[in-house]
Structure formats: structure tokens, C-alpha cells
C-alpha positions as CSV (number, residue, x, y, z in Angstrom):
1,X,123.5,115.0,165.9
2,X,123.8,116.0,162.2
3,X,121.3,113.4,160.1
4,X,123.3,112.1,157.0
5,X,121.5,113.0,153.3
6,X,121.5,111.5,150.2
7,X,119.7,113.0,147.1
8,X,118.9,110.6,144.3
9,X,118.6,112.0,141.0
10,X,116.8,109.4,138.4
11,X,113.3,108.0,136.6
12,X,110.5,107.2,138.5
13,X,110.0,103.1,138.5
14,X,105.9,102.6,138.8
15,X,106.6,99.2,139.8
16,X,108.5,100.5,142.7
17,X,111.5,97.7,142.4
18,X,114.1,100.7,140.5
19,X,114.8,103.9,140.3
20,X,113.7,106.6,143.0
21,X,111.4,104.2,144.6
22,X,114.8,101.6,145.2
23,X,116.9,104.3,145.9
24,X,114.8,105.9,149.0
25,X,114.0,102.5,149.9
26,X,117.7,101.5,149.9
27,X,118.5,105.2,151.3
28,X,116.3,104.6,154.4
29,X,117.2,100.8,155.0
30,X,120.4,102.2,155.4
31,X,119.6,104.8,158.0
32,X,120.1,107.8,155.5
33,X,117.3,110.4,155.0
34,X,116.8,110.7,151.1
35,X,116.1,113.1,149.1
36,X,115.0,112.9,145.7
37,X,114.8,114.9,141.8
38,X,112.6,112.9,139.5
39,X,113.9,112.7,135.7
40,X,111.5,110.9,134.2
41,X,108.3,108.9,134.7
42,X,108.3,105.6,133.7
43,X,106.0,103.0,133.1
44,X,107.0,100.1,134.0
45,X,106.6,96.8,136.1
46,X,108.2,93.3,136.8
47,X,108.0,92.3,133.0
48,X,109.2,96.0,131.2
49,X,109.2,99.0,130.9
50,X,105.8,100.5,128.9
51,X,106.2,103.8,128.3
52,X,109.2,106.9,129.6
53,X,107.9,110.8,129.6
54,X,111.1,112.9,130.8
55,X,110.8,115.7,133.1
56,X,111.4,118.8,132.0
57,X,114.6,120.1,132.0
58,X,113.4,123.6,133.9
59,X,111.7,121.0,136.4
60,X,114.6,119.7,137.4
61,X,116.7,122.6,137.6
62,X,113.5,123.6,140.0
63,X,113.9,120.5,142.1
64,X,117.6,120.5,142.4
65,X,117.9,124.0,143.6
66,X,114.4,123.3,146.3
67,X,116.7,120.5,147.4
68,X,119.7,122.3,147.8
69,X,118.5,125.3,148.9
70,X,117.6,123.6,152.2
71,X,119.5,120.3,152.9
72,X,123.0,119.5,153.6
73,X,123.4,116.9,150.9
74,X,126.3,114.7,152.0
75,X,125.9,112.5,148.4
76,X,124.4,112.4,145.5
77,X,123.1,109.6,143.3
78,X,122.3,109.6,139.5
79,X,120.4,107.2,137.6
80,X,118.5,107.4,134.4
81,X,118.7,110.6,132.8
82,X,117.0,109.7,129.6
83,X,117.8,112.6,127.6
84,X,120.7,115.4,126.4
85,X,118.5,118.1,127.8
86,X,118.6,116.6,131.3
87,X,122.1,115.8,131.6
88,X,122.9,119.6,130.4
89,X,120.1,120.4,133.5
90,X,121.7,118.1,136.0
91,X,125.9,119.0,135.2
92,X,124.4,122.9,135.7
93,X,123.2,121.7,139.2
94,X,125.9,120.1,140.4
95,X,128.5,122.8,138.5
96,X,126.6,125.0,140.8
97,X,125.9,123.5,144.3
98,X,129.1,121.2,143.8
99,X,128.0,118.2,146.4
100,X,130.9,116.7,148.3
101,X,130.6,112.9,146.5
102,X,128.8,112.5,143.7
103,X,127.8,108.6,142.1
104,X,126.9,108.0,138.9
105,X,124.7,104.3,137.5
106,X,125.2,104.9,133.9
107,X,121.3,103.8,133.5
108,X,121.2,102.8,129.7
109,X,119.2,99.1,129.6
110,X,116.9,98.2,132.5
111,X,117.0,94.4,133.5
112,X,114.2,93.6,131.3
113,X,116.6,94.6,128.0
114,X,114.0,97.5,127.5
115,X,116.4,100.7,126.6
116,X,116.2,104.0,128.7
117,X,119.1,106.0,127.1
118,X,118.4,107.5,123.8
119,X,121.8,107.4,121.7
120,X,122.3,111.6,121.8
121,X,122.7,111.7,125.4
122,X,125.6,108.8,125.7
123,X,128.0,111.8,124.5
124,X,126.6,114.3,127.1
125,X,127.1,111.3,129.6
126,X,130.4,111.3,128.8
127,X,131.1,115.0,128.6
128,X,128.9,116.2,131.3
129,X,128.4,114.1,134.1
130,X,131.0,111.4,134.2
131,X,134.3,114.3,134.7
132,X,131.6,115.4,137.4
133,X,131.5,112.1,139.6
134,X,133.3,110.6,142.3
135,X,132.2,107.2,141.0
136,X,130.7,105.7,138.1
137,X,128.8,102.1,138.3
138,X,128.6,100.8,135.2
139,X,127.7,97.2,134.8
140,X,129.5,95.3,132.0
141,X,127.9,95.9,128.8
142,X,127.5,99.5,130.3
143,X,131.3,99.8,130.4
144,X,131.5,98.9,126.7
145,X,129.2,100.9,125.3
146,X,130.6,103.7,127.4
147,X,133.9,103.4,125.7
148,X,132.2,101.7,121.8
149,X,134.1,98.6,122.8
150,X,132.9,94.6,123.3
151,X,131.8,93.2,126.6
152,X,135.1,92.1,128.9
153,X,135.1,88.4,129.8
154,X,138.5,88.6,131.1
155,X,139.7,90.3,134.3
156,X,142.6,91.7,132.6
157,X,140.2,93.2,129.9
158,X,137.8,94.9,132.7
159,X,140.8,96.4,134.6
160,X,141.9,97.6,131.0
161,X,138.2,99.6,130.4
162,X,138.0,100.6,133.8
163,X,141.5,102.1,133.3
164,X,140.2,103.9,130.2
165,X,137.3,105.4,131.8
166,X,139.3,106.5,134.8
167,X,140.3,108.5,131.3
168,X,136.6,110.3,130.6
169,X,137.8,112.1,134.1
170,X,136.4,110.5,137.1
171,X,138.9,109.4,139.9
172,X,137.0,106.0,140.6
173,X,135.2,103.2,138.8
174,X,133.5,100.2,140.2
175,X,132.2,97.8,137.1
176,X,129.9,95.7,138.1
177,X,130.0,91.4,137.3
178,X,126.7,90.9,137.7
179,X,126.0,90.1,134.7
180,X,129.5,87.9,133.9
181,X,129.4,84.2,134.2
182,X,130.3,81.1,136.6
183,X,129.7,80.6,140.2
184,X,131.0,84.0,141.9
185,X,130.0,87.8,141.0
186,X,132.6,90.3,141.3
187,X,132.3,93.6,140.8
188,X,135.6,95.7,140.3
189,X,136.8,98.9,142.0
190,X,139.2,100.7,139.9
191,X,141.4,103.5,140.7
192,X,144.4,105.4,139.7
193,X,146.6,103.6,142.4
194,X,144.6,100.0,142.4
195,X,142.3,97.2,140.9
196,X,140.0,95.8,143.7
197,X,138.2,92.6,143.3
198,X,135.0,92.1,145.6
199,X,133.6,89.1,145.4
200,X,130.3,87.2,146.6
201,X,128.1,84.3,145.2
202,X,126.4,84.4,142.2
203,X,122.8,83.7,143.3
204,X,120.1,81.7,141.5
205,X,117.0,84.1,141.5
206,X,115.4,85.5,139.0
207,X,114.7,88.6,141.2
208,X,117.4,91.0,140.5
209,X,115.2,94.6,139.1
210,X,116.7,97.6,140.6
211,X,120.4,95.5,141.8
212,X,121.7,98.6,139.9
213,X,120.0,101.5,141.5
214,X,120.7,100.3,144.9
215,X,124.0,99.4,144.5
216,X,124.9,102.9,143.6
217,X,122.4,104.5,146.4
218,X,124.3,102.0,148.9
219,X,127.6,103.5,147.7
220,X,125.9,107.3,148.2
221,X,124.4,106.1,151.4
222,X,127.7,105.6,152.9
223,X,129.4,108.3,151.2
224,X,126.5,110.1,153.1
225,X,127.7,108.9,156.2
226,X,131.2,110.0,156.1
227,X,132.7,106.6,154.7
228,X,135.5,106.4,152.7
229,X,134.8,105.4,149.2
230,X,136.4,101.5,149.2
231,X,134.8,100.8,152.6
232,X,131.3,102.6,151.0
233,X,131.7,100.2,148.2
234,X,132.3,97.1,150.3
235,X,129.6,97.7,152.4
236,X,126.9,98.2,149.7
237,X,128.4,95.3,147.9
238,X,127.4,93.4,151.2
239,X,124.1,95.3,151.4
240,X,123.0,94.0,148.2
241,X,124.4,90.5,147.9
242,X,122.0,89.8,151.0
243,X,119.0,91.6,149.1
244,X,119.4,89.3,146.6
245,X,119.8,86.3,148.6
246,X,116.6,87.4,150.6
247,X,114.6,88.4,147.0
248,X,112.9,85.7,147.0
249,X,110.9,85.8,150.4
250,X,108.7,88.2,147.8
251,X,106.2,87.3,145.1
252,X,105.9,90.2,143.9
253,X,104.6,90.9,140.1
254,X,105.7,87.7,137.0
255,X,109.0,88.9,135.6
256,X,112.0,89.6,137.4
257,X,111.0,90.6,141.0
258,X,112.7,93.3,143.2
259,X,115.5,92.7,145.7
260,X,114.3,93.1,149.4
261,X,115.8,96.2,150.3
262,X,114.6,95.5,154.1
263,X,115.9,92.0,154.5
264,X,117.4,93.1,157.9
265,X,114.6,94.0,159.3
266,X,112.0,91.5,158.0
């Protein structure tokens, strides 16, 4: 029986509700083994993030090609990538190991508002890693600033950016509603041939750190598994909607909590 892998590529969250730490967790809740490539340490809890130190770009050439070397990688997940240097790192890696699905967060603004992409690197984004993805998860403001536009309140204006960043030369988008307005959260998966809505209740919780990050590791995990990207999609959107709604079994930290990534199992 071949065991289904996911390698995560992204910052390390000390407060364990983001970033590699959500990923793995979201990775194994899943029943995928995970992998991971550390870009940058952060630190960080419920309330913000304190202080980022990026890996070096050598190191993570190093742990892409120990990961590679060894495991059959059936998806790949990146999150924050913090600088230029590190994209340039990461597009080599995949240019050269070429995984079969690869899913991109578009990490620029954790929950907290604290930044964690510095303005050089959104080109390199672009450029480097976005023609290089199968999908790209980019929440709302995300999408603007990917494409130096204003946020979308309409559903004719998301399907419009997500058209245009079908455009930067990745075949599939999914923006994210989360943070939109009224009494549902939909999150849209846009395609050459289609415009998806997916829909679920917008939930009144104040613990939502790493929704993100384990969307898009959701998306891998199934990618992983041999899914086809729409059912992938609907099935993480399902996999988080009831970590939210199961959040607040947790009292964890005094800002805005994690999700519980193992709601189905306690």
C-alpha cells in the first residue's frame, strides 16, 4: 500500500496554531504523512507575531533536495516565504524535482494584521512561484494586492481577479471569503472553464489563526491522495468549516485562538 505525502514548505509558527506546525497537524488529521522545509522562524503567538528570522536560502535548497531525494511527494504546499531570496530557492526546487500538484497560500498578513511579506518578494511571487502552481489560495485582500487592485465585494468582481490571475500563469484559483461579510463564507474556485461557489456558514468565533495554512494543506492533503482538484477543494473546505465550528472547545492563548485540526477525533 503506497502511503500518500505531502511536503509543506513555510515559516515556523511558535505558537503552533499556523504555519508548519497547522500544516502537519492538518496533514496527519487527514491521514497524510507530512513532510516539511522550514522558511523562516517566527515568533509568534495568539496575539502577533514578535519577531521573523528567514532561513537561509542554501538551507532550504538543503532541505528540499533531503526531502526529495527520499520521498514520493504526491503534493506540495507553500506558505510564507518571507523573502526574494527564498522564492528564487524554492522555484529552483520545484524547477528541479517538478512535484505532480503544487499549492500555493500567498502568506502576506497573518490574522493578527502583523505583515510577513516584505514588498520585494510580491514580484518574485508573481514571477516565480505562482506560473509554478496548480493552485493559488489567496484570501481577499491577498487577491488584490496580488494584482495592485481594491478588495472585491461583489461576486462579479472576485470572478473578474480570479480570471486575471488565472493570467500570472496558474491553471486554478480558489479565493477565499473568509474575510467578506454577511451570514455565509464562500470561497471561490476559479478555472479556465468555470467559477465555483462553495459555501458554508460564517461562524462567530474569534478562533480562526492558521484557517489559511490549513486550508491550503487540506487542498495538498487530498491532492496527495490522488483526488481531483474540485473534489480536494470541497473536501478541505468541509475539513475546515468544522475546525472552526469545533475552535472553540480550546482555550488556548488571549488573541485569536487556533482552529482544532483534530475535531474528529476529539
Amino acid at each position: 500500500m503506497t502511503t500518500p505525502i505531502a511536503l509543506t514548505i513555510a515559516g515556523s509558527d511558535s505558537g503552533g496554531g499556523a504555519g508548519i506546525q497547522a500544516d502537519l497537524k492538518t496533514f496527519a488529521a487527514l491521514g497524510v504523512y507530512g513532510a516539511s522545509v522550514i522558511t523562516a522562524l517566527t515568533a509568534q503567538n495568539t496575539r502577533g507575531v514578535r519577531g521573523v528570522h528567514p532561513v537561509p536560502p542554501d538551507v532550504v535548497t538543503a532541505q528540499l533536495g533531503a526531502v526529495f531525494d527520499d520521498l514520493a511527494v504526491g503534493a506540495v504546499k507553500i506558505g510564507m516565504v518571507a523573502s526574494r531570496g527564498l522564492i528564487e530557492a524554492i522555484a529552483a526546487g520545484l524547477a528541479c524535482w517538478i512535484p505532480g500538484h503544487v499549492v500555493l497560500d500567498p502568506v502576506m498578513v497573518a490574522t493578527s494584521g502583523d505583515k510577513l511579506l516584505a514588498e520585494d518578494a510580491v514580484d518574485g511571487l508573481r514571477r516565480l512561484l505562482i506560473p509554478r502552481a496548480t493552485l493559488i489560495t489567496p484570501n481577499l485582500p491577498e487577491a488584490a494586492a496580488l494584482l495592485g487592485d481594491t478588495v472585491a465585494t461583489s461576486e462579479a468582481a472576485i470572478a473578474d481577479q480570479g480570471r486575471r490571475l488565472l493570467g500570472l500563469g496558474c491553471p486554478a484559483v480558489l479565493i477565499k471569503g473568509g474575510h467578506g461579510e454577511g451570514a455565509e463564507s464562500t470561497d471561490y474556485l476559479i478555472t479556465s472553464d468555470a467559477t465555483l461557489p462553495l459555501t458554508s456558514p460564517r461562524l462567530a468565533t474569534r478562533n480562526t489563526h492558521g484557517t489559511g495554512c490549513s486550508l491550503s494543506s487540506a487542498v495538498a492533503a487530498g491532492l496527495a491522495k490522488g483526488e481531483d482538484l474540485a473534489s480536494a477543494v470541497r473536501s478541505a473546505k468541509i475539513f475546515i468549516t468544522d475546525a472552526i465550528a469545533a475552535a472553540d472547545r480550546f482555550t488556548v492563548g488571549h488573541g485569536h485562538g487556533p482552529v482544532h485540526h483534530f475535531h474528529r477525533f476529539y
